[in-house]
MIDOSE-1310 file (N, C-alpha, C; in nm, 2 decimals, decimal comma, always signed):
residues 265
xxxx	+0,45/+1,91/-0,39/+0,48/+1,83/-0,27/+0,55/+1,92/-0,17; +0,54/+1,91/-0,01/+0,59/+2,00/+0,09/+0,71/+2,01/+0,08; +0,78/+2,06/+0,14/+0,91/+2,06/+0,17/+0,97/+1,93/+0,26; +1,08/+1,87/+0,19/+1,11/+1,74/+0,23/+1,15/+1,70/+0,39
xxxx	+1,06/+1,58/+0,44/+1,09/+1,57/+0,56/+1,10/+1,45/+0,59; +1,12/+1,37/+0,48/+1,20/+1,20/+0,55/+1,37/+1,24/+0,54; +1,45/+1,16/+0,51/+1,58/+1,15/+0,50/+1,63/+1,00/+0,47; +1,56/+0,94/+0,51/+1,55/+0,77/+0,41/+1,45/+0,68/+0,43
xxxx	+1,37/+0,66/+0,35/+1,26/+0,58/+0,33/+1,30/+0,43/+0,25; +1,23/+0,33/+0,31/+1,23/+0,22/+0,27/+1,09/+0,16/+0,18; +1,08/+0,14/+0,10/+0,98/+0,11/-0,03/+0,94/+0,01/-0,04; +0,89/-0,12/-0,02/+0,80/-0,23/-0,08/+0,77/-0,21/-0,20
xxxx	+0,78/-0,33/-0,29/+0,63/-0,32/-0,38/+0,74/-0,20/-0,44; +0,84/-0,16/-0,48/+0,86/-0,04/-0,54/+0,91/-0,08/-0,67; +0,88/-0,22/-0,76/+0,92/-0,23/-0,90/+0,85/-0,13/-1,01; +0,66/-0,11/-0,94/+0,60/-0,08/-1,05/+0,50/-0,03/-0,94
xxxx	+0,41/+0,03/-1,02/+0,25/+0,12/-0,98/+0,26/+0,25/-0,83; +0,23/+0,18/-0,81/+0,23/+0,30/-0,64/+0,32/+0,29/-0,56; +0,43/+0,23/-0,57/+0,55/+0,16/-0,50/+0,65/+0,23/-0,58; +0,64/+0,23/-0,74/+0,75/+0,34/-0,80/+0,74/+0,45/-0,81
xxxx	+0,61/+0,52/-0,76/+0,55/+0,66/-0,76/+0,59/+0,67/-0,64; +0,59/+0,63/-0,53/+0,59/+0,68/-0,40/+0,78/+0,70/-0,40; +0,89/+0,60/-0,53/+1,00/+0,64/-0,47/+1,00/+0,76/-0,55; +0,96/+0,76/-0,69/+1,00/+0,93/-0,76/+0,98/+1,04/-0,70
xxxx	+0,84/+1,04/-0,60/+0,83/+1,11/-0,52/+0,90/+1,20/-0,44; +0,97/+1,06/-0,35/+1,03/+1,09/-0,22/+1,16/+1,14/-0,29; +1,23/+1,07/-0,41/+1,40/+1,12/-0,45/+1,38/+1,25/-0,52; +1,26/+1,31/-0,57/+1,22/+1,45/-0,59/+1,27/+1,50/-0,48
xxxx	+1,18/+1,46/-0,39/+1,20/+1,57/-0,23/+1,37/+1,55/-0,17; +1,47/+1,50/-0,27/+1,57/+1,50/-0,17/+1,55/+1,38/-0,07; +1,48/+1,23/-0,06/+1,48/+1,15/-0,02/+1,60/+1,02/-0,04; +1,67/+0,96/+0,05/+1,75/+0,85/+0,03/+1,65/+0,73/+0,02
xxxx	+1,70/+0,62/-0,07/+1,56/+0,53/-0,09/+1,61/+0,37/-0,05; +1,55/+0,31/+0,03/+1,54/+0,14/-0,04/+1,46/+0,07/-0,11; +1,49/+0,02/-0,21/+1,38/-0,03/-0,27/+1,38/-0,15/-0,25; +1,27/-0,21/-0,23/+1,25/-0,35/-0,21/+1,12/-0,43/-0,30
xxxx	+1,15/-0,56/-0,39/+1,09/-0,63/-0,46/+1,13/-0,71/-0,50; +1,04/-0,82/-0,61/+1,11/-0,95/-0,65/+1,14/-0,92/-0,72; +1,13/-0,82/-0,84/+1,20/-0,83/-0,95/+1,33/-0,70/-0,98; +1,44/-0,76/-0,99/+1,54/-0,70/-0,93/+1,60/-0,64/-1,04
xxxx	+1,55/-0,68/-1,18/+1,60/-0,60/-1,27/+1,54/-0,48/-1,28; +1,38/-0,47/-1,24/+1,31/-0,34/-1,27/+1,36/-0,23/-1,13; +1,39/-0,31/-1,05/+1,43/-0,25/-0,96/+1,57/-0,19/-0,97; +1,67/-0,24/-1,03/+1,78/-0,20/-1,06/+1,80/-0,08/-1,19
xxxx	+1,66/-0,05/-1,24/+1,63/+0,00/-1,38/+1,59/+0,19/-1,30; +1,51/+0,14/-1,23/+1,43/+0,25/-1,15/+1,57/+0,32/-1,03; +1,64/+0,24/-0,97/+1,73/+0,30/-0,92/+1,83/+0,36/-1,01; +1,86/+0,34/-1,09/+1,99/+0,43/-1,12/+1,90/+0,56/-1,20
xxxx	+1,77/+0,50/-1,25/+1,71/+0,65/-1,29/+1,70/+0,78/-1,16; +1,69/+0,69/-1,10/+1,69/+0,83/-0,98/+1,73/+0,85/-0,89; +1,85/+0,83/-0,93/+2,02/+0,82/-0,86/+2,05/+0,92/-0,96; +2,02/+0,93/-1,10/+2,09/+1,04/-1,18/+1,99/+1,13/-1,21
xxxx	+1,89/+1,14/-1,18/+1,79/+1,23/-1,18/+1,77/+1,35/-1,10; +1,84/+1,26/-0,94/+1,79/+1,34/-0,84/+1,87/+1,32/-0,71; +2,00/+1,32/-0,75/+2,11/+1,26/-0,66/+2,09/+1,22/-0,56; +2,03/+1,12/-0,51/+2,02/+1,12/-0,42/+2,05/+0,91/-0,41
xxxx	+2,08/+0,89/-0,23/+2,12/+0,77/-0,23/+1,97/+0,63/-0,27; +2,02/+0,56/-0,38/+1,91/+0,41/-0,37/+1,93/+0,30/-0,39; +1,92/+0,21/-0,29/+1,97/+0,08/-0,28/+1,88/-0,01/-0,33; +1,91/-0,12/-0,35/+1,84/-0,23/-0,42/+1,83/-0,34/-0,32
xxxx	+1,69/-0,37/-0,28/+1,68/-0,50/-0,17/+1,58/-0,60/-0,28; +1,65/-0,73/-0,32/+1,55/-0,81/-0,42/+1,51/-0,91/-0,31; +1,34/-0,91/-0,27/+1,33/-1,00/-0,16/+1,17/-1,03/-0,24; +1,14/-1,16/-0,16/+0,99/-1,19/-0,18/+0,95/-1,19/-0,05
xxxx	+0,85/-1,09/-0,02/+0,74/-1,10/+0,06/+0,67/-1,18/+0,09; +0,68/-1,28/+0,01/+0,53/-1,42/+0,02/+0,65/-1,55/+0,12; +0,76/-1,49/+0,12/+0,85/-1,61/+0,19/+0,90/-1,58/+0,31; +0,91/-1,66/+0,38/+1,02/-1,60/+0,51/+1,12/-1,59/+0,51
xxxx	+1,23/-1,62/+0,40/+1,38/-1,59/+0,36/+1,34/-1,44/+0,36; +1,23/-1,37/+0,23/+1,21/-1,28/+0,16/+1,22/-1,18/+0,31; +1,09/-1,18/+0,37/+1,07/-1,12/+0,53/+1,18/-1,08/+0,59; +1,24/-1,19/+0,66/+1,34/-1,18/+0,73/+1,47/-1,09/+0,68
xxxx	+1,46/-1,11/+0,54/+1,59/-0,99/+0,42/+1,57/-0,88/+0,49; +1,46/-0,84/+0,47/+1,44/-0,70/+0,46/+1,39/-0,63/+0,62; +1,34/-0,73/+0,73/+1,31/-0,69/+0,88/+1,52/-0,68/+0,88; +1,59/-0,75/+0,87/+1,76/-0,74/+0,90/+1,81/-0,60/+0,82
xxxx	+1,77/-0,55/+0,72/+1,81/-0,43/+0,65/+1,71/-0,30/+0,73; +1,61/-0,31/+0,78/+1,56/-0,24/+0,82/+1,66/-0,21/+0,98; +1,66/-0,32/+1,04/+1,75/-0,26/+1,18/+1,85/-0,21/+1,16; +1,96/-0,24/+0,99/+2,09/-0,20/+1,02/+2,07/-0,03/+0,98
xxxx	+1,96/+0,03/+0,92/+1,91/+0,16/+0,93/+1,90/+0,29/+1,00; +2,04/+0,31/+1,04/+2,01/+0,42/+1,17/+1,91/+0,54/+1,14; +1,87/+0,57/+1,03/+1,82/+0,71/+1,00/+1,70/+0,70/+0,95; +1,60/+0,57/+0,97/+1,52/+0,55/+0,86/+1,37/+0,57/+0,92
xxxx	+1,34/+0,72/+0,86/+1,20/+0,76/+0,90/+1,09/+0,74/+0,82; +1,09/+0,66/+0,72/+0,98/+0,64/+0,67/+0,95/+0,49/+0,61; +0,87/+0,45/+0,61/+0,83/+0,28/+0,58/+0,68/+0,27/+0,49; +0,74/+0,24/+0,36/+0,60/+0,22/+0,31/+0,57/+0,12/+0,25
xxxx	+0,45/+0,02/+0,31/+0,47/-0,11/+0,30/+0,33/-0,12/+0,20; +0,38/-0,10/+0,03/+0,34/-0,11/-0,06/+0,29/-0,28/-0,13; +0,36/-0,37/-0,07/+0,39/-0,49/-0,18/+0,25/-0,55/-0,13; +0,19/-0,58/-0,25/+0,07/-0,67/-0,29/+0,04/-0,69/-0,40
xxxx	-0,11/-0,78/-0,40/-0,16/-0,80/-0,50/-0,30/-0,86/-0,49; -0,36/-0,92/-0,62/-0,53/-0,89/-0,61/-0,55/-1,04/-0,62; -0,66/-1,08/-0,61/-0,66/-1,25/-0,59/-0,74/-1,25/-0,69; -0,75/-1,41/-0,76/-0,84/-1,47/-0,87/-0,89/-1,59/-0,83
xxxx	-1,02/-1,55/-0,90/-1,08/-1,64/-0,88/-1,20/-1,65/-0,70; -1,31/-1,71/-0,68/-1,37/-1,71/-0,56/-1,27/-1,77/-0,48; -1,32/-1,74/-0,30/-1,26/-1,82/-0,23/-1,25/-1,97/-0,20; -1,39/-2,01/-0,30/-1,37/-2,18/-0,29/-1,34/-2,26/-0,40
xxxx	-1,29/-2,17/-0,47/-1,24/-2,23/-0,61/-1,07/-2,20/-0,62; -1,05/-2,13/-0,55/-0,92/-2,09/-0,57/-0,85/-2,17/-0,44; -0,70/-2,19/-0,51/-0,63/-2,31/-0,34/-0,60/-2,24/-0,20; -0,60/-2,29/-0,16/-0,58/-2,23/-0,01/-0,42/-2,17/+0,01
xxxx	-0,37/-2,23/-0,07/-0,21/-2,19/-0,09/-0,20/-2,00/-0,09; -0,33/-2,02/-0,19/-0,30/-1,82/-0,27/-0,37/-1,78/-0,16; -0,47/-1,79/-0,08/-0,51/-1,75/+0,03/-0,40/-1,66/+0,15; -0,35/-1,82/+0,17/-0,22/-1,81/+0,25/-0,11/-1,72/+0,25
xxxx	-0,08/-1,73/+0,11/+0,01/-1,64/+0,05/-0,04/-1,47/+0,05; -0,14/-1,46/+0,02/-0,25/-1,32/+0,02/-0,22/-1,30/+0,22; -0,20/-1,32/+0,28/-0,22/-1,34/+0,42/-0,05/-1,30/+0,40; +0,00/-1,39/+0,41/+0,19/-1,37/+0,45/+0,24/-1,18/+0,36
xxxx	+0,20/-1,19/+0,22/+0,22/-1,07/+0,20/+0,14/-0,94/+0,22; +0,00/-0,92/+0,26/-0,02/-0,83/+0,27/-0,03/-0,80/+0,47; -0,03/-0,91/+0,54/-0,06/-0,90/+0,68/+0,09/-0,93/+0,74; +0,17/-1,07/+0,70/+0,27/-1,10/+0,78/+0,38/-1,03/+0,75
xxxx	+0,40/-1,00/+0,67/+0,48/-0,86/+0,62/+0,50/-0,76/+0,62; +0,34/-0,69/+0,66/+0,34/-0,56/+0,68/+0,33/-0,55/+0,86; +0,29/-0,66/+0,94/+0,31/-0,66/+1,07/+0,51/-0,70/+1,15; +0,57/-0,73/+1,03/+0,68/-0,78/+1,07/+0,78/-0,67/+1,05
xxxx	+0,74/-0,62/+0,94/+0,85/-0,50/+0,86/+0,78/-0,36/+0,94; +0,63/-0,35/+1,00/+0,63/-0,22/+1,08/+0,71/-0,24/+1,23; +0,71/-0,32/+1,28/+0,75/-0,37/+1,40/+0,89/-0,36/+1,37; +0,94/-0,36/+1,32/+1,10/-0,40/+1,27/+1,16/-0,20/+1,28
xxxx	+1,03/-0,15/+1,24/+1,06/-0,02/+1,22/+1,03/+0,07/+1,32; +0,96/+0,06/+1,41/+0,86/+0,13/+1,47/+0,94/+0,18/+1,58; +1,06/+0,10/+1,67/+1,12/+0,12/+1,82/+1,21/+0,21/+1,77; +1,27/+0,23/+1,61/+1,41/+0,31/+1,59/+1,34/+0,46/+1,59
xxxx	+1,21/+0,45/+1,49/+1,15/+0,57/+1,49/+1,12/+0,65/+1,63; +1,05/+0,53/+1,73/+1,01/+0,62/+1,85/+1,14/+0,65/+1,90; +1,24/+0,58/+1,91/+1,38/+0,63/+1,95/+1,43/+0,77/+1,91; +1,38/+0,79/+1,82/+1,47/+0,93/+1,72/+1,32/+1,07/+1,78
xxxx	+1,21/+1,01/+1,79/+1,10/+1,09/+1,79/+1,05/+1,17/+1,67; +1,07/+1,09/+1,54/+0,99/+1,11/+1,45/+1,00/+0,97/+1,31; +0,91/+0,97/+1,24/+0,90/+0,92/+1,13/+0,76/+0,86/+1,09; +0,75/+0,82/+1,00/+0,61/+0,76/+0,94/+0,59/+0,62/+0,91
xxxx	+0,49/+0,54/+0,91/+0,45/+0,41/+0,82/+0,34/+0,44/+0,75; +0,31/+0,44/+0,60/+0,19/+0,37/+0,50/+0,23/+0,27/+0,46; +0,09/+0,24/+0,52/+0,06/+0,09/+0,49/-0,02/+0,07/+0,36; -0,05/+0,04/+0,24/-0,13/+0,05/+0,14/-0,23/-0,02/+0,15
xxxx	-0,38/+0,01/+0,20/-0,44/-0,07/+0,15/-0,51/-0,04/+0,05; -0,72/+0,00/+0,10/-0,80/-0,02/-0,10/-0,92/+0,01/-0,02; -0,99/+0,09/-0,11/-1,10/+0,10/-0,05/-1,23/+0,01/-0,04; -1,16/-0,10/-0,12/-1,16/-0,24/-0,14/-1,21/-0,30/+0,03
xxxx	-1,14/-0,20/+0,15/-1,12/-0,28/+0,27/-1,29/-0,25/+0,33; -1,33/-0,15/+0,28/-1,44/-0,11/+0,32/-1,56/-0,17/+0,25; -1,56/-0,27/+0,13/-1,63/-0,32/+0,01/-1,72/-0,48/+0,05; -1,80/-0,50/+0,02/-1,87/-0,64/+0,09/-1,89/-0,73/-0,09
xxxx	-1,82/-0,68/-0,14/-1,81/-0,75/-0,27/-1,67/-0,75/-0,36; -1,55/-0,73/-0,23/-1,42/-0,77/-0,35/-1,32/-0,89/-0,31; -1,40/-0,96/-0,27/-1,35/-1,10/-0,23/-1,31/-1,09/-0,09; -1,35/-1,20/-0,05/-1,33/-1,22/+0,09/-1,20/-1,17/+0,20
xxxx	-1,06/-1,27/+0,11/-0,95/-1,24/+0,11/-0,89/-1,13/+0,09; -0,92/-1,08/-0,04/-0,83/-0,91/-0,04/-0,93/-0,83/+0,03; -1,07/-0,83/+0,03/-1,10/-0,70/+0,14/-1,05/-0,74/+0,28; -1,08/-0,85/+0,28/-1,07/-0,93/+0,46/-0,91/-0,86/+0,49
xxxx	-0,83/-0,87/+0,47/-0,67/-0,81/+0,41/-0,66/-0,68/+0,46; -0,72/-0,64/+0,34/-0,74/-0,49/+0,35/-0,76/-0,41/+0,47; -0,88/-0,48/+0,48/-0,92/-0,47/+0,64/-0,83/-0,45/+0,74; -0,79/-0,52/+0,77/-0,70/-0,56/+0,89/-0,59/-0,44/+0,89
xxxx	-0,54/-0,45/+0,77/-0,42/-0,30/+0,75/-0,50/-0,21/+0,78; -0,62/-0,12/+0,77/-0,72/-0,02/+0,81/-0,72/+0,00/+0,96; -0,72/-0,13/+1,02/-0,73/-0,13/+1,19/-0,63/-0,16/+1,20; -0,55/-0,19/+1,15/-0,41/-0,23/+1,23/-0,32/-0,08/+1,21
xxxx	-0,32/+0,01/+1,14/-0,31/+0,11/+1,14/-0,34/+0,25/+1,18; -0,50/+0,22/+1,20/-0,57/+0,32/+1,29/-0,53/+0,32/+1,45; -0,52/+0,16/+1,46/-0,49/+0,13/+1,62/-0,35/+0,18/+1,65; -0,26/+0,17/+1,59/-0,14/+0,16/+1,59/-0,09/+0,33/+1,56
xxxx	-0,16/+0,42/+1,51/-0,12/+0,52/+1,52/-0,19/+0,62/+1,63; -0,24/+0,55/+1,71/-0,32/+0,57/+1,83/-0,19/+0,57/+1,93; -0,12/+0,46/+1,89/-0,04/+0,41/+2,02/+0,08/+0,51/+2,04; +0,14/+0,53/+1,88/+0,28/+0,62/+1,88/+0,28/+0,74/+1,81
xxxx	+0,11/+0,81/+1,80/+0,17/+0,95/+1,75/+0,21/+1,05/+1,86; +0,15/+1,05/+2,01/+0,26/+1,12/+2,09/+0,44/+1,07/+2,07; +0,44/+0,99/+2,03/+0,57/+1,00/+2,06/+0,64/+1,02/+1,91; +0,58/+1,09/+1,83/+0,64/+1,19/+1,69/+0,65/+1,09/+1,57
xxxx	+0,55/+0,96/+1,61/+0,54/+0,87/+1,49/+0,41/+0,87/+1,42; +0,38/+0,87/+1,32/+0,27/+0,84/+1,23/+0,24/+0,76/+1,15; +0,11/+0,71/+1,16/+0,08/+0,55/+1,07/-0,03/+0,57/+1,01; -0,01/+0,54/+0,86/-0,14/+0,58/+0,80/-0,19/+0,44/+0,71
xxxx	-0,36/+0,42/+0,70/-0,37/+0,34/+0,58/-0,41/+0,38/+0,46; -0,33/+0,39/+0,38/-0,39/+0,45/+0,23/-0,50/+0,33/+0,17; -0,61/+0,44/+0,13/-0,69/+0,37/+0,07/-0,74/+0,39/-0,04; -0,65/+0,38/-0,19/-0,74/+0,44/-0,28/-0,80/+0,29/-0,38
xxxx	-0,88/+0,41/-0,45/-0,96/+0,31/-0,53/-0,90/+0,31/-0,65; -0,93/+0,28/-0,77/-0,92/+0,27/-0,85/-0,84/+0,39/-0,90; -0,70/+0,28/-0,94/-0,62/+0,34/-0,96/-0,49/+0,33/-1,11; -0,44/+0,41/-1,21/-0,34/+0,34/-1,38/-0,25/+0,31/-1,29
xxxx	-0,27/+0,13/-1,29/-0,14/+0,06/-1,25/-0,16/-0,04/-1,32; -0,06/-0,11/-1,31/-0,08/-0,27/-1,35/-0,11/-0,33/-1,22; -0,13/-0,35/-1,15/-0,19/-0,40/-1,07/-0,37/-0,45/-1,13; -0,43/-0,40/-1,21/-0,54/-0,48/-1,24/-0,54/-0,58/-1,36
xxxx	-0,46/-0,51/-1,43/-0,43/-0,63/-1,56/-0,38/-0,74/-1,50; -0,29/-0,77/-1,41/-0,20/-0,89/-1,30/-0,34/-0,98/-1,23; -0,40/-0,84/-1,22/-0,54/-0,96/-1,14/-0,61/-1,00/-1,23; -0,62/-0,98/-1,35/-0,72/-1,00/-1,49/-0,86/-0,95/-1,45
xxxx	-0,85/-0,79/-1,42/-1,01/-0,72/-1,44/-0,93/-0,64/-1,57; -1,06/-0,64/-1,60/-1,11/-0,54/-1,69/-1,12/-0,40/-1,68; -1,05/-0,29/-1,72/-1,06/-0,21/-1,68/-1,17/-0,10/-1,80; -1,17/-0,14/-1,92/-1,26/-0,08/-1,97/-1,37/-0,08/-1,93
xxxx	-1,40/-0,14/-1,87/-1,53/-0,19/-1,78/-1,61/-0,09/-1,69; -1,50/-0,04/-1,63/-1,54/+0,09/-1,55/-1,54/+0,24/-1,60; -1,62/+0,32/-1,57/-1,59/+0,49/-1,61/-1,49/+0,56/-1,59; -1,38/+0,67/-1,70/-1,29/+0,69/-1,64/-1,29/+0,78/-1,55
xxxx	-1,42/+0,84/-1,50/-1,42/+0,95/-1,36/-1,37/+0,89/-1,27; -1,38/+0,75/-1,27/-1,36/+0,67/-1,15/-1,23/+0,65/-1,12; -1,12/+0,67/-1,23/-0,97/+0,63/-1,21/-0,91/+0,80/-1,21; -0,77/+0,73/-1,12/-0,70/+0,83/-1,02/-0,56/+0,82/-1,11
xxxx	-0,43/+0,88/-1,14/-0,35/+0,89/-1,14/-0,27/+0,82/-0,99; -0,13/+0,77/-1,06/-0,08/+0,71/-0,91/+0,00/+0,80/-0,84; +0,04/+0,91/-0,93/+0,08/+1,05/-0,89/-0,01/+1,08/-0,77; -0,08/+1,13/-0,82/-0,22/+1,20/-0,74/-0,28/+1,10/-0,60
xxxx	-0,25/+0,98/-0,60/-0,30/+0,90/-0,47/-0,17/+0,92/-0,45; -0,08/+0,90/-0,44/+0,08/+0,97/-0,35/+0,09/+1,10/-0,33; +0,08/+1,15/-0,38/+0,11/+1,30/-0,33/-0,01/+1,32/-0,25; -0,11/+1,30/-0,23/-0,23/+1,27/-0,16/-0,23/+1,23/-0,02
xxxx	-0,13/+1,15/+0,02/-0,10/+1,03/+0,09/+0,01/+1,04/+0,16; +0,11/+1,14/+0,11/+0,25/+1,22/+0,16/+0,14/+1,32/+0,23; +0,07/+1,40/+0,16/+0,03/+1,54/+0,22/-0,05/+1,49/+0,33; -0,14/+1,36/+0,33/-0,21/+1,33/+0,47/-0,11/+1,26/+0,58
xxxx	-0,05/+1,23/+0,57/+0,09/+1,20/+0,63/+0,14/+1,27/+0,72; +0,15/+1,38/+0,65/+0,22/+1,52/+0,71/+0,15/+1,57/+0,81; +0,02/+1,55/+0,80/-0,12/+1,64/+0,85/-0,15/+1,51/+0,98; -0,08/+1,41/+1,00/-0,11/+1,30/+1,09/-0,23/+1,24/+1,08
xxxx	-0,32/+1,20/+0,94/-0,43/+1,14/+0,94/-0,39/+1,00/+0,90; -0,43/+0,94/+1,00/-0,41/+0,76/+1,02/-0,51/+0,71/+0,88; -0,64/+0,77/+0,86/-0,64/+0,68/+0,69/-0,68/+0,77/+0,56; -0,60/+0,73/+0,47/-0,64/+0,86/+0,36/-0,64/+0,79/+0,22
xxxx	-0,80/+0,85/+0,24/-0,92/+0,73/+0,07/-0,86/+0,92/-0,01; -0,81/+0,88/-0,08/-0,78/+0,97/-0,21/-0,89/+1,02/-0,30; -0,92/+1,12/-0,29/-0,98/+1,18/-0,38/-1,16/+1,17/-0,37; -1,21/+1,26/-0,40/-1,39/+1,26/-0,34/-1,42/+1,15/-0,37
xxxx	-1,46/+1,13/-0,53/-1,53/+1,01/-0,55/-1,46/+0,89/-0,48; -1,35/+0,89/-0,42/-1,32/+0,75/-0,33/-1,39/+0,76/-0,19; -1,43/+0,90/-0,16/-1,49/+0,92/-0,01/-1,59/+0,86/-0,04; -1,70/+0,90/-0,10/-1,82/+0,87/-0,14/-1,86/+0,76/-0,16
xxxx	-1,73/+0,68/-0,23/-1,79/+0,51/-0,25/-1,77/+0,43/-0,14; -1,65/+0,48/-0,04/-1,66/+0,46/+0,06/-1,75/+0,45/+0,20; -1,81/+0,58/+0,17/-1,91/+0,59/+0,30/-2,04/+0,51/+0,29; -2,07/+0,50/+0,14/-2,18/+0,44/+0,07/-2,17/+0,29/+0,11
xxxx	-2,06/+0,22/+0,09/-2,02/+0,08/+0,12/-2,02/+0,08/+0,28; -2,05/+0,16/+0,35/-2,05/+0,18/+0,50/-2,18/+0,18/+0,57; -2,23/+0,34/+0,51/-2,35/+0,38/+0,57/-2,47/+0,27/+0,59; -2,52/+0,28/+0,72/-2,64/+0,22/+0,73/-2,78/+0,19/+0,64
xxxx	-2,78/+0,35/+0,61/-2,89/+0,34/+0,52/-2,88/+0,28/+0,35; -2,74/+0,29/+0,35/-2,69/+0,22/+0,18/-2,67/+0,06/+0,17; -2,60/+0,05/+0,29/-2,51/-0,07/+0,30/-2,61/-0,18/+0,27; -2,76/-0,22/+0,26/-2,81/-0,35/+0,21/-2,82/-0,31/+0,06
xxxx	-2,87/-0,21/-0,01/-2,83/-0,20/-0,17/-2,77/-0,21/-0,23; -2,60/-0,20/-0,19/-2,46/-0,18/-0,22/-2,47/-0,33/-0,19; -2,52/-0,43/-0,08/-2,45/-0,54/-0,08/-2,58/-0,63/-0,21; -2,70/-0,58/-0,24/-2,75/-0,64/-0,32/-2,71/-0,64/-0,44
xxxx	-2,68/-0,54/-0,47/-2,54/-0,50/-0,63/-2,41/-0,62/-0,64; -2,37/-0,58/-0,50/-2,26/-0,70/-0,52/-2,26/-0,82/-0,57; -2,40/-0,89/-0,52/-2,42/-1,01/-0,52/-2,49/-1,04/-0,70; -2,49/-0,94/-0,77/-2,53/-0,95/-0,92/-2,43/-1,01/-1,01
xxxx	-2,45/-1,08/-1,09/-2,36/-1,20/-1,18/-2,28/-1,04/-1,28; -2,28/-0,98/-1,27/-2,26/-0,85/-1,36/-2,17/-0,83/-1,31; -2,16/-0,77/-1,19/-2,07/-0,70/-1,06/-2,00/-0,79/-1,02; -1,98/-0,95/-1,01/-1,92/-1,03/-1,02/-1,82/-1,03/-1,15
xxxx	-1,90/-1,08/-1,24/-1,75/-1,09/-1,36/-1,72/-1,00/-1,36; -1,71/-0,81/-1,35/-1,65/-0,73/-1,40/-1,54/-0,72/-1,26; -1,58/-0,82/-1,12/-1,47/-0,81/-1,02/-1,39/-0,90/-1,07; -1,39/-1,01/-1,20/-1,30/-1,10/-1,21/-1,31/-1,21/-1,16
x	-1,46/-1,21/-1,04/-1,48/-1,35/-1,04/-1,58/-1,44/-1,05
């Protein structure tokens, strides 16, 4: 990893998977951390490891994302922040089930944490940064956003973090801010057992370390690229789910009862 250039970052999503790698990361580099999630014992587990690991400062924010108590916690801890150049708005999760079988509640909820959260808490962040004339936001999404077969809701999601991010680091990289959307694919987290896929299911060429999509993600960061799909085979399944000439075979695959159950739904 480069030579360290936040000085305190705030963490979503940092109990477990890409949200605990991105703080080991940062308290390697000499980063001060907040962590923010609902579960406050793993959170309380993971800070003092790397408070003694790596001296450095890590607070504990136990909030829910899916609430507006939760939101509001953490947009109020973000302003009292004089120094805070980095924001990485990790917290999500994968939906079950189709969109007409599943309640409109989890829909909703899928909406409040991956959209109303990450539009509340960048905004919350964004005026201190241009104030100071530097810092960062990743936003997590999936290359899932680029996909016409991983449910309506989490790619539809996805999506939006992709352009809401590309647009948005259009607006404040003259003024020494940068916004990225991370896009990796397939990735050792728990995040797929939580959604109930199957992971034996897939090849393991296809899976990434969560090391390696963070360090990945920091280094495109640095380099000011607004979106960064980790690793070739993620470019490739990306462009393929894109390109003109692929995009009706890719959406014909999707639609196979195969390619279905092995998405979980």
């Amino acid at each position: 990893m480069p030579k360290p250039t936040y000085r305190t970052a705030l963490v979503t999503g940092a109990s477990a998977g890409l949200g605990a790698e991105f703080a080991r990361l940062l308290a390697a580099a000499g980063t001060d951390l907040v962590l923010v999630a609902r579960r406050e014992e793993k959170l309380s587990a993971l800070a003092e490891e790397l408070g003694k690991a790596h001296r450095v400062g890590v607070e504990v924010l136990q909030a829910d994302l899916s609430a507006e108590e939760g939101i509001a916690r953490v947009e109020r801890r973000i302003g009292e922040i004089t120094g805070l150049d980095l924001l990485v708005n990790n917290a999500g999760f994968g939906g079950r089930g189709g969109f007409a079988k599943a309640d409109v509640a989890d829909h909703m909820t899928m909406v409040k944490v991956h959209i109303d959260a990450t539009v509340r808490l960048t905004r919350a962040a964004i005026p201190g940064m241009i104030e100071r004339g530097r810092g960062g936001v990743i936003n997590v999404a999936s290359i899932a956003a680029f996909s016409p077969f991983s449910g309506p809701m989490y790619s539809g999601t996805k999506s939006f973090l992709v352009m809401f991010s590309e647009n948005l680091h259009g607006e404040v990289r003259d003024k020494g801010v940068s916004v990225q959307a991370l896009c990796p694919g397939f990735t050792h987290t728990e995040f797929h057992e939580v959604a109930g896929m199957d992971k034996s299911a897939l090849p393991k060429s296809l899976w990434m370390s969560a090391e390696r999509v963070v360090r990945l993600s920091l280094r495109a960061l640095g380099r000011g690229r607004s979106v960064c799909i980790p690793g070739l085979r993620n470019k490739a399944i990306s462009f393929l789910m894109r390109c003109p000439l692929t995009l009706a075979p890719v959406r014909a695959l999707g639609r196979t009862s195969i390619i279905r159950k092995k998405a979980g739904r």
